[in-house]
N, C-alpha and C positions, 0 to 999 in steps of 0.2 A: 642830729639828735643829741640830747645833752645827754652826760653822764648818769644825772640821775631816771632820764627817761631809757637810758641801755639799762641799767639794772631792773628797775620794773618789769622790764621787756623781760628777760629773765627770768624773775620770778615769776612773774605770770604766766611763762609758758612750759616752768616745771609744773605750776600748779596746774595748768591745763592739762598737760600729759597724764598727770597722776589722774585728773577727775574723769580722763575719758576709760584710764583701765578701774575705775572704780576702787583707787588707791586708797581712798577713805573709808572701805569697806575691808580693808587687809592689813598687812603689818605693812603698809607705807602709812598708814593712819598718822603716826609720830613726824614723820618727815611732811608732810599735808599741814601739819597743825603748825612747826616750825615755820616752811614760806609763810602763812596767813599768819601771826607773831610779827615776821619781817615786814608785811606790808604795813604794818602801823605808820611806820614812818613815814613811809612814802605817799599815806593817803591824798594829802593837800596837795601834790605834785599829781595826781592820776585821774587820764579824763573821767568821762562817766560811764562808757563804756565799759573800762576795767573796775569800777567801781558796783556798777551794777551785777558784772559776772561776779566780784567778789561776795555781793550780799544772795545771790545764789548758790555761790559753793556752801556758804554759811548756811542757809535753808537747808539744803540735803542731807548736808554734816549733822546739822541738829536732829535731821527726822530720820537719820540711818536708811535712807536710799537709795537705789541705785541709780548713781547718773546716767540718764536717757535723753541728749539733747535730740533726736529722732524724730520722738513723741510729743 
């Protein structure tokens, strides 16, 4: 795994953690917003898998909901 695919790894699964206690809905909100910031960089470098989770944290963030992957 390259460098810049360990860091992704990373950030994507602080931002994971945060989305599953619904960290976007509390004061992790600020720290939520900072990873998604950080990933700009990294967009061209990330399959589509993490691409596509990312354009879903974004949808939820926007509409203030609870994340429910379950449902």
């Amino acid at each position: 795994m390259s460098q810049i695919q360990i860091k992704i790894k990373v950030i994507m699964d602080e931002i994971q953690t945060l989305m599953e206690t619904n960290g976007h809905l509390d004061s992790n909100a600020n720290r939520l917003s900072q990873l998604l910031s950080k990933t700009s960089i990294y967009w061209d470098h990330m399959n589509d898998e993490d691409v596509d989770y990312l354009h879903c944290v974004e949808s939820v963030i926007e509409q203030g909901i609870k994340w429910d992957v379950e449902n």
